[in-house]
Backbone of each chain as ProteinMPNN parsed JSONL, in Angstrom:
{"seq_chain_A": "XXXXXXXXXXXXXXXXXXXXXXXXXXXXXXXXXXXXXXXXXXXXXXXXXXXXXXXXXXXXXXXXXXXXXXXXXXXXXXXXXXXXXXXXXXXXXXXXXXXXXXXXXXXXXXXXXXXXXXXXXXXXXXXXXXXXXXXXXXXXXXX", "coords_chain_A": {"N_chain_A": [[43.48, -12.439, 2.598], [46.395, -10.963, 4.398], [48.119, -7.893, 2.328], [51.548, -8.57, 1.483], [53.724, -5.914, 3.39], [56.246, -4.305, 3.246], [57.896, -2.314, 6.356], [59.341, 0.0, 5.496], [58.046, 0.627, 2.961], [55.011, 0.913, 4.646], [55.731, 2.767, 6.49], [55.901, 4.958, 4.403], [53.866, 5.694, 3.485], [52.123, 5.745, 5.896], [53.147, 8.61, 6.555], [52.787, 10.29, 4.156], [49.631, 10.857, 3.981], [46.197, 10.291, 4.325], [44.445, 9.359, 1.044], [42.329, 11.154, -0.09], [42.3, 13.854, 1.516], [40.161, 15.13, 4.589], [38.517, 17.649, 3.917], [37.346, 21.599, 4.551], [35.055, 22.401, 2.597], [34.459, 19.808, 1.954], [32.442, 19.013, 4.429], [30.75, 21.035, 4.081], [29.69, 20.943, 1.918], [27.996, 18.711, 1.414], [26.01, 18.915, 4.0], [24.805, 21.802, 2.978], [23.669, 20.554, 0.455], [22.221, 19.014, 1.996], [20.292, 19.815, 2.996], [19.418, 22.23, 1.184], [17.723, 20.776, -1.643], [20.366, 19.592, -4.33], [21.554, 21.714, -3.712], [24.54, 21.361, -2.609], [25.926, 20.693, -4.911], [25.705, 22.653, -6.793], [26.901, 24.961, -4.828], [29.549, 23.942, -5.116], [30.052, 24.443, -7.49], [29.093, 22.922, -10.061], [26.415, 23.335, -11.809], [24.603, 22.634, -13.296], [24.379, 20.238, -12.864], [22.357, 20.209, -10.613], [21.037, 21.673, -10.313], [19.379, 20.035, -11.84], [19.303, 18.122, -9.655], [17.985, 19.851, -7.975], [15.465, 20.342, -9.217], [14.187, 17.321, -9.594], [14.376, 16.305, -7.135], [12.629, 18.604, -5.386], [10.587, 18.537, -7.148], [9.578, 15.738, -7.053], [8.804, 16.013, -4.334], [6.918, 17.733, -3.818], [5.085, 16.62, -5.551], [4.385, 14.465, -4.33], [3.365, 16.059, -1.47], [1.491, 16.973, -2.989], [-0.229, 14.46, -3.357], [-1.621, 13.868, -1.315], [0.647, 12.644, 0.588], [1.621, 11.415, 3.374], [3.558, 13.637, 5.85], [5.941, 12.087, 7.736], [6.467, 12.487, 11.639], [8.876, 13.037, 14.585], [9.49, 10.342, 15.932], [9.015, 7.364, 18.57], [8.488, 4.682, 18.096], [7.411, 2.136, 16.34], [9.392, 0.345, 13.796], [8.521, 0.564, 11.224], [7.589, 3.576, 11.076], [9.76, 4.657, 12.061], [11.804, 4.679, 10.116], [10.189, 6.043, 8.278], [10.462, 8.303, 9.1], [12.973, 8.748, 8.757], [13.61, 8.814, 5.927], [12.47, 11.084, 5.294], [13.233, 12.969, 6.671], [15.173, 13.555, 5.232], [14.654, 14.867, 2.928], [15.359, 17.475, 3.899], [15.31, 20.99, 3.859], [13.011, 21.38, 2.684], [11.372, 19.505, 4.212], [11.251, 20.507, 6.848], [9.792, 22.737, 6.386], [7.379, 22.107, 5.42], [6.74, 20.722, 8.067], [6.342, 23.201, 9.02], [4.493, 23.976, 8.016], [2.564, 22.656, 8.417], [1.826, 21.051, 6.137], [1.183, 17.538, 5.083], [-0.561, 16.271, 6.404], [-3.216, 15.308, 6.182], [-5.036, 12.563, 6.663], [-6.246, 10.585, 4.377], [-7.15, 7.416, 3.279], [-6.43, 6.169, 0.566], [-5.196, 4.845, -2.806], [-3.702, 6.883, -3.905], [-3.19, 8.765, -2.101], [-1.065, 6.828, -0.677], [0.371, 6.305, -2.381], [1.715, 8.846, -2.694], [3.008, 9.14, 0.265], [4.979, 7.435, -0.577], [6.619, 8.918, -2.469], [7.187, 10.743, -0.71], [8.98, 10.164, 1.156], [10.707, 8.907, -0.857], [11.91, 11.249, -2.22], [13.522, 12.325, 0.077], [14.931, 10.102, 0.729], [16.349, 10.308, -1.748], [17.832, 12.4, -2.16], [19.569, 11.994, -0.186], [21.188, 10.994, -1.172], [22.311, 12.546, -3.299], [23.8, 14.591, -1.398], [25.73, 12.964, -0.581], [27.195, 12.345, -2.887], [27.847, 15.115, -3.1], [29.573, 15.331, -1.686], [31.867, 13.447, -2.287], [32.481, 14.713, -4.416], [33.423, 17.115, -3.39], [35.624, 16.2, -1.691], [37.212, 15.294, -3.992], [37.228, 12.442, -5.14], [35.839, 12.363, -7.552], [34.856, 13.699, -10.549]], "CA_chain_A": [[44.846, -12.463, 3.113], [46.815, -9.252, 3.905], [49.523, -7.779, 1.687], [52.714, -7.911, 2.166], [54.36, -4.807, 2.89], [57.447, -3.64, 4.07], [57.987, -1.463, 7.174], [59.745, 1.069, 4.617], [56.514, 1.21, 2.378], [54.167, 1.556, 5.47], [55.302, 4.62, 6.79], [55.917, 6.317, 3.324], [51.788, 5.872, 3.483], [51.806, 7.28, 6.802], [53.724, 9.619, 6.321], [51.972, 10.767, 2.654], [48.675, 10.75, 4.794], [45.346, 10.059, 3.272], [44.833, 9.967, -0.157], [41.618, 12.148, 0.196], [41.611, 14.864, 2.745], [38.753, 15.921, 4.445], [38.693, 19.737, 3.675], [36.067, 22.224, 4.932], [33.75, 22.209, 1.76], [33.696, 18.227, 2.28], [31.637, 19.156, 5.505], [29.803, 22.151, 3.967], [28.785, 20.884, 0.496], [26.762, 17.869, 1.699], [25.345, 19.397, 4.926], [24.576, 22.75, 2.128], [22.962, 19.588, -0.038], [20.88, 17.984, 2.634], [19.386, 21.1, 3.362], [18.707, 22.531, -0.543], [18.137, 19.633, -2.589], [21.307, 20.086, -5.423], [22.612, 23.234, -3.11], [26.135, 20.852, -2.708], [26.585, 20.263, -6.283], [25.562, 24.685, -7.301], [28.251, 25.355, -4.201], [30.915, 23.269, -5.704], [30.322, 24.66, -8.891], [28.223, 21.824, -10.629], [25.369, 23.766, -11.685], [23.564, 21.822, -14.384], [23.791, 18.768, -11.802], [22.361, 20.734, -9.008], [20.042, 22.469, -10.826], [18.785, 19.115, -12.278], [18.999, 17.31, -8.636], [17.027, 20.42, -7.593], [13.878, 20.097, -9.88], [14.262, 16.392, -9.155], [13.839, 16.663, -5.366], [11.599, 19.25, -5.153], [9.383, 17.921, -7.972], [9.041, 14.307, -6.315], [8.296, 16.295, -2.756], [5.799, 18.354, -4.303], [3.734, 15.705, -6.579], [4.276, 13.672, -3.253], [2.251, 16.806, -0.861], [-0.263, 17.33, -3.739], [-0.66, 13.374, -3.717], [-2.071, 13.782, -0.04], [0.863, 12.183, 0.81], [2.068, 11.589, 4.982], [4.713, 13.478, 6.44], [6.177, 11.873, 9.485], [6.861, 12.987, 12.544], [10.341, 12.589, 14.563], [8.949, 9.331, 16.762], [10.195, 6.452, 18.752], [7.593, 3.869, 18.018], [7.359, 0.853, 15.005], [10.122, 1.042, 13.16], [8.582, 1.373, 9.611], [7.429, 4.641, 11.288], [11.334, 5.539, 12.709], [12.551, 4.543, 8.886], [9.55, 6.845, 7.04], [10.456, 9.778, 9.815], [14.405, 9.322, 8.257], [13.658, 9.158, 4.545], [11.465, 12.396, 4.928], [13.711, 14.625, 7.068], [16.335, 13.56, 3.808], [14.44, 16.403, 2.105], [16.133, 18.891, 4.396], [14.405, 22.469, 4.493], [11.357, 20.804, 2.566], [10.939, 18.646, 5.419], [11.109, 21.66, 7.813], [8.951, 24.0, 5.837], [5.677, 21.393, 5.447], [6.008, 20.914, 9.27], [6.484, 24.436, 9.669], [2.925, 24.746, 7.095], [1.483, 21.915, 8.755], [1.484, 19.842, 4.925], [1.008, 16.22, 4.805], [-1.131, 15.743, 7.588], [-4.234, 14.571, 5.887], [-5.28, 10.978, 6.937], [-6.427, 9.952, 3.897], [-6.571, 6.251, 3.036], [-6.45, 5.872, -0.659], [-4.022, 4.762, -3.091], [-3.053, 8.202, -4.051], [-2.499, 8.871, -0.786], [0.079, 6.293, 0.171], [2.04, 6.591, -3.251], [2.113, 10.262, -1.962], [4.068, 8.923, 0.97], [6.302, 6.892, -1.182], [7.158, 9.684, -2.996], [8.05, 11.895, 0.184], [10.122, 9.111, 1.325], [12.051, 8.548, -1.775], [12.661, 12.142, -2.606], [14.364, 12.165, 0.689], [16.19, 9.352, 0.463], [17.364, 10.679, -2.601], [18.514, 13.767, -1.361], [21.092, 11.877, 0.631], [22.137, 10.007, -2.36], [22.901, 13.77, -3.616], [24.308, 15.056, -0.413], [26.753, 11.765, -0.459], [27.686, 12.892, -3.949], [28.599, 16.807, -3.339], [30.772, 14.77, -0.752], [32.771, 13.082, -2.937], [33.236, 16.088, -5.329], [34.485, 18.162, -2.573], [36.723, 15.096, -1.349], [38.179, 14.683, -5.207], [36.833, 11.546, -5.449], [34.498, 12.425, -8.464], [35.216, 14.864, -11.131]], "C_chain_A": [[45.479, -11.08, 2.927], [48.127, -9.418, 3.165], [50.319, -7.802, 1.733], [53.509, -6.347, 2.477], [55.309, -4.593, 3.967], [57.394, -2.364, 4.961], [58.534, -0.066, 6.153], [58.246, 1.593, 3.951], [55.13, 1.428, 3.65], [54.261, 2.608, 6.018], [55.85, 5.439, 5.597], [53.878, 6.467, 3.257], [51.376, 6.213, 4.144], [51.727, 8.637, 6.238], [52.93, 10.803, 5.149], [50.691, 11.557, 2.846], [47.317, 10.318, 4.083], [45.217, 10.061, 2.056], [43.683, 11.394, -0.858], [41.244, 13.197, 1.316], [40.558, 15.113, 3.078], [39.24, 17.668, 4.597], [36.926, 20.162, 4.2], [35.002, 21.954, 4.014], [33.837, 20.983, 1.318], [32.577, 18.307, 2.723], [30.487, 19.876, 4.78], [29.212, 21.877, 2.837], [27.56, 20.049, 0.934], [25.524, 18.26, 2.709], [24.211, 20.8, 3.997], [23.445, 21.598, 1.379], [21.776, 19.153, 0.342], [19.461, 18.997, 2.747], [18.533, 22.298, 1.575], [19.026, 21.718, -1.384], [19.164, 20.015, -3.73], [22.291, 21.71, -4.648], [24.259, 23.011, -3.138], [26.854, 21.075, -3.974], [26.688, 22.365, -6.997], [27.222, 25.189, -6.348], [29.356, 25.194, -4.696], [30.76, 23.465, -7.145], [29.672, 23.932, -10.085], [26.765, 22.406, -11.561], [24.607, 24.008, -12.571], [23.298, 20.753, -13.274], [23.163, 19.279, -10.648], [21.18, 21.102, -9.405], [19.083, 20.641, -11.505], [18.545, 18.132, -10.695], [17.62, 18.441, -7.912], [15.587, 20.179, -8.202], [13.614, 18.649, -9.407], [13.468, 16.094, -8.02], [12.636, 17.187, -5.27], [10.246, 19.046, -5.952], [8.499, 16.823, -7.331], [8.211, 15.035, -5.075], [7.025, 16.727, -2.798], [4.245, 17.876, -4.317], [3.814, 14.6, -5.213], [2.721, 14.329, -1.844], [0.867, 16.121, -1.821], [-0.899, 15.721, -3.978], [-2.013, 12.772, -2.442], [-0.95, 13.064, 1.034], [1.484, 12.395, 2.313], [3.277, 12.523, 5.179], [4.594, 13.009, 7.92], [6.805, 12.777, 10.422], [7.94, 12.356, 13.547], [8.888, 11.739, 15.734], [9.903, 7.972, 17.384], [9.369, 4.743, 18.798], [8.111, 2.724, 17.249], [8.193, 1.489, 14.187], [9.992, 1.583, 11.279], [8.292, 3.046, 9.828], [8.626, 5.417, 11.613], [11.736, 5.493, 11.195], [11.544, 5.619, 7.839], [9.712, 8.183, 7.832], [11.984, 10.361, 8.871], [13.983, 9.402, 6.752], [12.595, 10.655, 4.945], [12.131, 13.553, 5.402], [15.063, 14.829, 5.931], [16.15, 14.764, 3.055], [14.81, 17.839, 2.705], [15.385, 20.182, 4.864], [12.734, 22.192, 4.032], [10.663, 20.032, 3.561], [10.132, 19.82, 6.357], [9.69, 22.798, 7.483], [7.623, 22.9, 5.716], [5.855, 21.267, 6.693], [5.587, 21.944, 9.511], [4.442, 24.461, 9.239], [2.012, 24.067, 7.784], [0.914, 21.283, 7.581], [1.669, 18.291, 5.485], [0.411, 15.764, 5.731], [-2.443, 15.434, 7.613], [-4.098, 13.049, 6.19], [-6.18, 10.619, 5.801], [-6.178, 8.566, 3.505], [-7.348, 5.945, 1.834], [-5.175, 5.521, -1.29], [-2.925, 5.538, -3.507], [-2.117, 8.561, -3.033], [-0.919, 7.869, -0.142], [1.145, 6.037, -1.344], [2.608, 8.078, -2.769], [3.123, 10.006, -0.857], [5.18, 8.285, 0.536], [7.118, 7.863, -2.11], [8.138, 10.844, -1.88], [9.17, 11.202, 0.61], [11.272, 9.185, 0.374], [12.815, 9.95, -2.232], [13.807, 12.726, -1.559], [15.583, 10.86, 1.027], [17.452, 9.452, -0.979], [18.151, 11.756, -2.733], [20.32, 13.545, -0.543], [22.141, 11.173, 0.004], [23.079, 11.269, -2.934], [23.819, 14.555, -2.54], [25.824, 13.817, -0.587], [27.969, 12.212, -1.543], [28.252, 13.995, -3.838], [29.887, 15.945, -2.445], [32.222, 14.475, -1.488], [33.36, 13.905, -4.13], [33.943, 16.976, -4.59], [35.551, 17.626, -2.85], [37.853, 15.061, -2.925], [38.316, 13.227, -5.66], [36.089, 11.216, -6.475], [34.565, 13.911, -8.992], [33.744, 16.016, -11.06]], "O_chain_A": [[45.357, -10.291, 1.99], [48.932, -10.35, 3.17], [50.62, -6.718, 2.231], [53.833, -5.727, 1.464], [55.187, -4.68, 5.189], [56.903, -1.355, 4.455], [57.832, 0.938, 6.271], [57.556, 2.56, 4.276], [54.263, 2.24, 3.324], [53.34, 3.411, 6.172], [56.245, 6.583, 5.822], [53.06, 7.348, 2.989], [50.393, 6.937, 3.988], [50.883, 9.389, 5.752], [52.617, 11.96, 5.43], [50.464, 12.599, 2.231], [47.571, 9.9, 2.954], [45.969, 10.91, 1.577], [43.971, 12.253, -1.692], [40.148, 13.326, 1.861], [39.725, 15.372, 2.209], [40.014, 18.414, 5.196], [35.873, 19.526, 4.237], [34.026, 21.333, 4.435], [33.32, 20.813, 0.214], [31.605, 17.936, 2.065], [29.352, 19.403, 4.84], [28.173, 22.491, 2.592], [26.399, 20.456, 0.884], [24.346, 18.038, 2.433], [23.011, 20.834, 4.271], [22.28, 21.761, 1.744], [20.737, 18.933, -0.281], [18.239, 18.899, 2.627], [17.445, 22.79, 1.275], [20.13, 21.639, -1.925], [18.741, 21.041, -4.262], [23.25, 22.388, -5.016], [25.097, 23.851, -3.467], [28.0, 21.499, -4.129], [27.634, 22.985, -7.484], [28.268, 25.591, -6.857], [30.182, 26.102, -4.787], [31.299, 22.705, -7.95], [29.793, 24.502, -11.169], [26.079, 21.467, -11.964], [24.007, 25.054, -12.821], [22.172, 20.466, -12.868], [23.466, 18.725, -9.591], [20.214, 20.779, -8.713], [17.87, 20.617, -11.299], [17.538, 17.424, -10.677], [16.564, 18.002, -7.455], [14.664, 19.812, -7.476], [12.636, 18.645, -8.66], [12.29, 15.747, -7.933], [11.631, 16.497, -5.096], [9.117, 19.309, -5.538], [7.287, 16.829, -7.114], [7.057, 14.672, -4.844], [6.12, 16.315, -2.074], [3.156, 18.161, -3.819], [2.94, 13.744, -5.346], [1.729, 13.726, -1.434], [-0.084, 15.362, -1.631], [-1.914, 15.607, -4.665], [-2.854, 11.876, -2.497], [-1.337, 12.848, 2.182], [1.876, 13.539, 2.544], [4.231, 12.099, 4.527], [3.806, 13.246, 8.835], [7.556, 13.693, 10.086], [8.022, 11.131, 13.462], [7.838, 12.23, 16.149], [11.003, 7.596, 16.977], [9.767, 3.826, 19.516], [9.252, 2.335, 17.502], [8.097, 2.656, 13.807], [10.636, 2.296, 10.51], [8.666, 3.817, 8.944], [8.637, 6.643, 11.5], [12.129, 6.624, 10.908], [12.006, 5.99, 6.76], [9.175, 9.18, 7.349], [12.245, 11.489, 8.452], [14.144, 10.574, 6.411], [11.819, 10.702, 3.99], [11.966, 14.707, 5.005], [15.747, 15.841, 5.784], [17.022, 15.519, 2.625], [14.638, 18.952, 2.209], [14.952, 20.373, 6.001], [11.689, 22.528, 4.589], [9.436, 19.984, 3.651], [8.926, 19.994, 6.535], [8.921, 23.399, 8.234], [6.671, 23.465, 6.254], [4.858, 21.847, 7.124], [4.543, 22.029, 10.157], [3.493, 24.824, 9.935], [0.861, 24.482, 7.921], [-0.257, 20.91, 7.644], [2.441, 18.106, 6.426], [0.801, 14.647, 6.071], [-3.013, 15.257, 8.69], [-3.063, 12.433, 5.936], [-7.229, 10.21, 6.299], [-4.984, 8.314, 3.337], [-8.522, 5.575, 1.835], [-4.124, 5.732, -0.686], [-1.729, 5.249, -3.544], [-0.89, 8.651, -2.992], [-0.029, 8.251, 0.618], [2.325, 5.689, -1.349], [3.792, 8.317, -2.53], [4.169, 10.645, -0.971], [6.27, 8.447, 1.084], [8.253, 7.538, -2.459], [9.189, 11.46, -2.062], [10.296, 11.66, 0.42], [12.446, 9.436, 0.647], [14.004, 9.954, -2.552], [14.768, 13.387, -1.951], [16.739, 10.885, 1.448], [18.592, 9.037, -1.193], [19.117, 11.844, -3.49], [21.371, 14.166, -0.385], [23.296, 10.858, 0.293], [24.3, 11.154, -3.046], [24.694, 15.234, -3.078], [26.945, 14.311, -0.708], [29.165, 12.384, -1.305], [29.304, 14.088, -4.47], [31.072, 16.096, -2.743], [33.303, 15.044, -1.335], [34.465, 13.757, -4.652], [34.94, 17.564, -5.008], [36.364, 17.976, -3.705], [39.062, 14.835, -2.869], [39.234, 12.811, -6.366], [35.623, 10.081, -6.578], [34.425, 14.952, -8.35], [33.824, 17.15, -11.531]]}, "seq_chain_B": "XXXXXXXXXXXXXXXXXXXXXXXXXXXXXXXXXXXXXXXXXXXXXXXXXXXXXXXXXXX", "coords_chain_B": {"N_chain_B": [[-5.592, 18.668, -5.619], [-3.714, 16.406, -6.323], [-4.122, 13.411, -9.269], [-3.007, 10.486, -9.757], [-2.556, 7.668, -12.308], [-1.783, 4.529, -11.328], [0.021, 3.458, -13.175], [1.069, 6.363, -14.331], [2.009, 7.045, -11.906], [4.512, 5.55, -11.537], [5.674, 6.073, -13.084], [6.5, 8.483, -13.368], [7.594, 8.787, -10.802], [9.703, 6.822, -11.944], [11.189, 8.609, -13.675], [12.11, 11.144, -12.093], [13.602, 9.394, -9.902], [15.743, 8.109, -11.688], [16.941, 10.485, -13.034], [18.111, 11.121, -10.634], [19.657, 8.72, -10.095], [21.359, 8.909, -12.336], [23.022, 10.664, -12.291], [24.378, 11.09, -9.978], [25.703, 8.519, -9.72], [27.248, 8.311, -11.6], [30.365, 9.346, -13.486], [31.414, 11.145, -15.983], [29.348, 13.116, -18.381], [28.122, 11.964, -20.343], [28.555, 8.984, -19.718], [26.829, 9.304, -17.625], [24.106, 10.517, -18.923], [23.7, 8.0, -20.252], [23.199, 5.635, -18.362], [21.374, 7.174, -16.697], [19.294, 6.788, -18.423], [19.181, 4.208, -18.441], [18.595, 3.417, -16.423], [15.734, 4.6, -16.584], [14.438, 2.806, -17.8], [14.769, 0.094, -17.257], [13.161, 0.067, -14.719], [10.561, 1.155, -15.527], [10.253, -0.803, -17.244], [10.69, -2.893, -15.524], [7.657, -2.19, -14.435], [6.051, -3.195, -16.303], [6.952, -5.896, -16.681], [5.924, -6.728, -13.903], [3.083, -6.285, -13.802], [2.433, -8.001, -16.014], [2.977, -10.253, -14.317], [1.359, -10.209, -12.565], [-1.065, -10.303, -13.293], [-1.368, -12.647, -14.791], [-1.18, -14.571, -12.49], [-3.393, -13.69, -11.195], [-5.452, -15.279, -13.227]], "CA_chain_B": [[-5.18, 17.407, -5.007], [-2.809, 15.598, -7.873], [-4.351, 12.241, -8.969], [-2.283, 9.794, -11.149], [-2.815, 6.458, -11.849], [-0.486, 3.621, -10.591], [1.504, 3.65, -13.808], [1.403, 7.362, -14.388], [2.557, 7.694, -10.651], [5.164, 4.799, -11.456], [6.978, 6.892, -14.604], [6.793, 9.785, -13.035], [9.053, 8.149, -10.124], [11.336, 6.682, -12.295], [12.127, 9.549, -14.373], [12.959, 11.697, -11.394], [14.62, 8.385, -9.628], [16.61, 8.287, -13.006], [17.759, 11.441, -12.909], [19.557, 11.485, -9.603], [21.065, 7.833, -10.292], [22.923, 8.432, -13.245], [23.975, 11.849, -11.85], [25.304, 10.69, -8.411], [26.559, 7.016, -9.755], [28.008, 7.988, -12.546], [31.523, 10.472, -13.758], [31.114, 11.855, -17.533], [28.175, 13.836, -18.838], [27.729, 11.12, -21.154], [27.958, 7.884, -18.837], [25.095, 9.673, -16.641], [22.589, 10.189, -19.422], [23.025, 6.96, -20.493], [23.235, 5.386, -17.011], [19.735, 7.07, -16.531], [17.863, 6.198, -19.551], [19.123, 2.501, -18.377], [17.804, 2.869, -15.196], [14.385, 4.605, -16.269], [14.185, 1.605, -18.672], [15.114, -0.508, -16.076], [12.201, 0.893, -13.736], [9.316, 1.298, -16.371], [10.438, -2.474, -18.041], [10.297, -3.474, -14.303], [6.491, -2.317, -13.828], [5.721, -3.995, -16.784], [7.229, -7.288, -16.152], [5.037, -7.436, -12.745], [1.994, -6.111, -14.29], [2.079, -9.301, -16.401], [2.833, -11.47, -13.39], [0.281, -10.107, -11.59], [-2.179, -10.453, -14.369], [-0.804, -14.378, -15.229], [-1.018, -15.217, -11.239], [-4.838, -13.62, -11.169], [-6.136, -16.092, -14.072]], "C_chain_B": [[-4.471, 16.814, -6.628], [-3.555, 14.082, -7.163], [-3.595, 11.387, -9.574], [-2.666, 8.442, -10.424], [-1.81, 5.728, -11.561], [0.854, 3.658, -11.268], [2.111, 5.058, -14.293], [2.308, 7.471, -13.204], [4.431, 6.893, -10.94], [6.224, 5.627, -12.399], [7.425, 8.006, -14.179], [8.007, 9.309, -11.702], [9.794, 7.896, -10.565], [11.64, 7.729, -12.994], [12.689, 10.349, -13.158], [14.012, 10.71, -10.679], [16.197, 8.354, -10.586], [17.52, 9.239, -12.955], [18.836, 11.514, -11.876], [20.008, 10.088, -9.515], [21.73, 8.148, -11.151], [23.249, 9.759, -12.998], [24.889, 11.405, -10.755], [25.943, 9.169, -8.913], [27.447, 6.874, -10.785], [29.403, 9.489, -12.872], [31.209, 11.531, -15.119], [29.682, 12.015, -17.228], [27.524, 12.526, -19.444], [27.41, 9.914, -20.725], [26.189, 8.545, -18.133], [24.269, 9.937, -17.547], [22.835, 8.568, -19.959], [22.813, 5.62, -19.434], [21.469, 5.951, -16.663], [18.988, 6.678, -17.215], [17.951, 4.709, -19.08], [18.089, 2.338, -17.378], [16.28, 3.387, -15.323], [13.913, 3.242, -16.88], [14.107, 0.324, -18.136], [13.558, -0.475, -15.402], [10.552, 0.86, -14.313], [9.0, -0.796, -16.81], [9.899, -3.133, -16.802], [8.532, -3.383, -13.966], [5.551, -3.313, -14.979], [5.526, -5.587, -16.777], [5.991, -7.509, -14.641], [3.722, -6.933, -12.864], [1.572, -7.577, -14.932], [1.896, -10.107, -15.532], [2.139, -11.672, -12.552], [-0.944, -10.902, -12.31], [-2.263, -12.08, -14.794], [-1.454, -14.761, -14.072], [-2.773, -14.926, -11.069], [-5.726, -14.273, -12.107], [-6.131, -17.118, -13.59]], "O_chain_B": [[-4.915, 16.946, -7.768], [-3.685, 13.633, -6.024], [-3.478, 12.038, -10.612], [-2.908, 8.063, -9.279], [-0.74, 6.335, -11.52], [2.004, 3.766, -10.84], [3.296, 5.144, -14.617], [3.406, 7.984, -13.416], [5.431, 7.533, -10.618], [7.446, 5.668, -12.259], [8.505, 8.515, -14.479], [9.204, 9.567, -11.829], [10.879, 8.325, -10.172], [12.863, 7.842, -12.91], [13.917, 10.269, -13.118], [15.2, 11.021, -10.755], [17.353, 8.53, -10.203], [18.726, 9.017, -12.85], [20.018, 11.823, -12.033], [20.955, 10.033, -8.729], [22.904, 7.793, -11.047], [24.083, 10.073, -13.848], [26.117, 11.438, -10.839], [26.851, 8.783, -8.177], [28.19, 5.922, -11.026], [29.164, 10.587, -12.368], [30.765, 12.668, -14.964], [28.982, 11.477, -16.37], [26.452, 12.111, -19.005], [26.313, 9.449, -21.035], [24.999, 8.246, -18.228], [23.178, 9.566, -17.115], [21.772, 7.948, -20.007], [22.225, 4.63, -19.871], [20.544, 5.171, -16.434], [17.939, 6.175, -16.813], [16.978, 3.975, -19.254], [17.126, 1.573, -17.333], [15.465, 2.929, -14.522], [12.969, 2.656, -16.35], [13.339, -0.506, -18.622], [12.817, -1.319, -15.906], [9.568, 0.589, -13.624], [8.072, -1.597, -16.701], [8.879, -3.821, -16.845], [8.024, -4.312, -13.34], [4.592, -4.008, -14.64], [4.514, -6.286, -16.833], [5.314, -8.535, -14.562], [3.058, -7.17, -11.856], [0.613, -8.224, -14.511], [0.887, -10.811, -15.578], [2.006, -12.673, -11.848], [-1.563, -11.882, -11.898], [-3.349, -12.575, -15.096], [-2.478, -15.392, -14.335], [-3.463, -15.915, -10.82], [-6.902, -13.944, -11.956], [-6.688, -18.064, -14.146]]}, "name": "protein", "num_of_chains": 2, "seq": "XXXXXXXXXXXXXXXXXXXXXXXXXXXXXXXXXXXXXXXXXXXXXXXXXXXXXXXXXXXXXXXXXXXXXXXXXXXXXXXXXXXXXXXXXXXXXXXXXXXXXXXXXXXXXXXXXXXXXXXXXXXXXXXXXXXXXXXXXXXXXXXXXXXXXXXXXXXXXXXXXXXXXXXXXXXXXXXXXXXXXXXXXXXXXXXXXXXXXXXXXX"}
């Protein structure tokens, strides 16, 4: 059920306007983020948490390659294949830079191998968990 | 080539997992380490628990 509120108190809340602006380094921390795992959180000043999302990231992506593990390619096929193309381009310039190398493109089928893809996966999906985050530090949502 | 076994591969996920939940889910220095140790504890306790149930369900 909605609140009551008086025409007086609704436009002082206009009026007031959001209670979080979006400001430029909203836009630029996370986008900065997606692209260098922890880059959002170093930008905005953070830079124990950035530096710790960085090893993080790039650790998982790593021990993910050296696992043999898949990267995908952008596709429009089965969608566990459209959902393992988005957790992988999460890793941002790591994404970019193993296509660029031509990494993860062993077809191995072992179990190494396909935790290797669960690892490329998750270090990009966690990337955007970090990107989400510089967000809300820009925003002032999160000290 | 890196090899690890299922539960090496499994710890080694949650500690980095760990790390970026109780950084990104949590405010204080102090909530987020202990916010991660929950969740590697969480994560590790978890492979345990279905190690057994695997192991129970295969007898």
């Amino acid at each position: 059920m909605a609140k009551p509120t008086t025409d007086k108190a609704k436009n002082a809340a206009a009026a007031s306007g959001p209670e979080y602006p979006l400001t430029r380094m909203a836009v630029v921390a996370p986008l900065v983020g997606w692209l260098i795992p922890g880059g959002g959180h170093i930008l905005l000043k953070r830079y124990g948490r950035g530096i710790l999302l960085l090893v993080s990231v790039v650790a998982m992506f790593l021990i993910g390659l050296g696992m043999q593990g898949r990267i995908y390619k952008p596709n429009g096929g089965d969608i566990l294949e459209i959902l393992g193309f988005v957790g992988d381009v999460g890793a941002g310039a790591l994404y970019f830079l193993a296509r660029i190398m031509d990494w993860g493109n062993a077809m191995a089928a072992n179990a190494s191998a396909d935790y290797g893809k669960t690892f490329l996966i998750v270090a990009g999906l966690l990337n955007f968990i970090a990107a989400a985050d510089a967000h809300h530090i820009a925003l002032g949502k999160k000290p | 080539m890196i090899s690890l076994s299922h539960f090496s591969a499994a710890v080694v996920f949650a500690l980095f997992a760990s790390v970026v939940f109780g950084i990104t889910q949590r405010n204080s220095a102090m909530e987020q380490v202990k916010y991660g140790l929950y969740c590697f504890a969480m994560f590790v306790g978890g492979v345990f628990v279905a190690g057994w149930v695997m192991a129970l369900i295969r007898r």
